[in-house]
N, C-alpha and C positions, 0 to 999 in steps of 0.2 A: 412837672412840665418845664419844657427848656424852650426857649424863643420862640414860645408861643405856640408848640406843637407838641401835643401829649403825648406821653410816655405809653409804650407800649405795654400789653398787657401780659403775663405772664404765661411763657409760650407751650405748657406744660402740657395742655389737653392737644393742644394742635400739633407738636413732635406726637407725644403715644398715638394720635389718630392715623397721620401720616407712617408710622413705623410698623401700626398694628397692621395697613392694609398691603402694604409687604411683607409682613409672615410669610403668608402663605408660600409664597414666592419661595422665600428662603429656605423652606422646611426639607425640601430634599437632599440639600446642598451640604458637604461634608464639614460647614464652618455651626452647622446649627447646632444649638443645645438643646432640646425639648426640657431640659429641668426649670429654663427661664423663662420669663415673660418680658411681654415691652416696657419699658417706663421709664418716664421721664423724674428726676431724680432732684433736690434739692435748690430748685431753680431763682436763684437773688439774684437781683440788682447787682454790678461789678463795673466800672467805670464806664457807663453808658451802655453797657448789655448787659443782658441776660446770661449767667453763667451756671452752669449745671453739669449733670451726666445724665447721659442719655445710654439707659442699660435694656441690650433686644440678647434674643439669643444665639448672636454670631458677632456682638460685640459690643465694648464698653468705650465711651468716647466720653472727654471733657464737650463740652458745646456751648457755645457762644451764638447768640441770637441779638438782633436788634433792643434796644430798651427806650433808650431814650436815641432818638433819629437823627439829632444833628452833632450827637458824639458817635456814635455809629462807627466806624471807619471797615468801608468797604473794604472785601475782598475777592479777587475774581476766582472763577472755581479753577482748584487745582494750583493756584497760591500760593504759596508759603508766608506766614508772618510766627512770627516770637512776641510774647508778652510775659514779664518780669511780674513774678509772684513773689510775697516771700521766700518758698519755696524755691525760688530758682527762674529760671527761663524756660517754657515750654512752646515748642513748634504747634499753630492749627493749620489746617488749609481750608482754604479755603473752597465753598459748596454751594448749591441754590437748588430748589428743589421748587416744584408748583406747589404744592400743600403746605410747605415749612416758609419757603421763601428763603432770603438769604442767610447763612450761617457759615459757624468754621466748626472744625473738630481737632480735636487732639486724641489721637487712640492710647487708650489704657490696657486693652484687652483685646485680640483680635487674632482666633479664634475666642471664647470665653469659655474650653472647656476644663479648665481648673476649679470650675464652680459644681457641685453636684445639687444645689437647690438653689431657688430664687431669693429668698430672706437672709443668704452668707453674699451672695451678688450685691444684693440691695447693701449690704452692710458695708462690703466693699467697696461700692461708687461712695456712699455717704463718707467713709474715713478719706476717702480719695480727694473728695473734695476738700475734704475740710482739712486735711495734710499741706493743700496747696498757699494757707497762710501762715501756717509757720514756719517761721526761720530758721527751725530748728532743723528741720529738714533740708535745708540749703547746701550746697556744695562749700564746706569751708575755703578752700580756695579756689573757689572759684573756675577750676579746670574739671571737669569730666571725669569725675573718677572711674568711671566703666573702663576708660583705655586701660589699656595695657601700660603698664611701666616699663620705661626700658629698660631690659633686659639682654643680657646674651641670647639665652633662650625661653621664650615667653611659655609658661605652664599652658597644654593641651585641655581641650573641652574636659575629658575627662579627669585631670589632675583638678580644672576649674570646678568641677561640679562635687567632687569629694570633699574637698577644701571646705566647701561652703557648708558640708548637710548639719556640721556642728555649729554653725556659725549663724547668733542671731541676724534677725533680717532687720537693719533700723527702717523708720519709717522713710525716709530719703531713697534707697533702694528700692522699699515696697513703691514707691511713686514714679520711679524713674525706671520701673520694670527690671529691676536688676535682680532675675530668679536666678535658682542654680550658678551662679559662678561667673554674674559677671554680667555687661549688659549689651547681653545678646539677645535679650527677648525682643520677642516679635513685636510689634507696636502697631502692626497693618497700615 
């Protein structure tokens, strides 16, 4: 409880309710996976929100929910803010929906069809999450490593994507979507 105004409850059943009753919606649409289901994914307390993943099957998002009310800090929809994890800085924007009410997201995934079952998804948001405190995954200097280095002439997608298929993914890349060669993934 903070100044007197309790903390909110954990928004886990009311995201899957509000996500499950757009399924339907979604299912024809060429971003859906039918291998997934909705679910709201690992959802703690994070400096006066609620911080989780929210995994449907057209997409995986970090999500930030109200917790405690008078740390809260709004955002209007369509937004942009940065919040400094160990891991680094990650962009949400900001959303409001009538069922959920106010939130931000940060997309991990979007489409999600790299997934071919729900229980490697689920396993996915969970290390996702929890990638997001350690350091280790941080950018050592602190600059963007997805850019391009200057170069004369900077290696084409395809040199980019070859390059990589030997080359372990650290956890840092796997969070900052840096598949195949660089970090051109999609983010939605």
């Amino acid at each position: 409880m903070t100044d007197g105004i309790a903390a909110l409850p954990d928004p886990s059943m009311r995201l899957d309710a509000a996500y499950r009753a757009v399924a339907p919606r979604m299912r024809d649409l060429s971003v859906f996976n039918p291998a997934l289901e909705v679910e709201a994914i690992g959802f703690a307390p994070w400096e006066g929100a609620w911080l989780g993943v929210m995994l449907t099957p057209w997409c995986m998002n970090l999500a930030l929910l109200p917790h405690e009310p008078a740390r809260w800090r709004p955002l209007a929809t369509g937004a942009k803010r940065h919040y400094v994890f160990p891991a680094g800085e990650f962009e949400f924007v900001g959303a409001c929906d009538d069922a959920i009410g106010e939130y931000q997201v940060c997309s991990l995934f979007s489409p999600v069809h790299e997934f071919t079952d729900h229980p490697t998804a689920r396993l996915v948001a969970t290390l996702a999450r929890e990638a997001l405190f350690d350091a280790a995954n941080a950018d050592p200097s602190g600059i963007d490593s997805a850019a391009p280095a200057p170069a004369a002439v900077a290696p084409g997608p395809l040199a980019r994507i070859e390059s990589s298929l030997d080359a372990p993914m650290s956890k840092r890349d796997f969070l900052r979507a840096r598949f195949a060669g660089g970090g051109d993934g999609h983010r939605g």
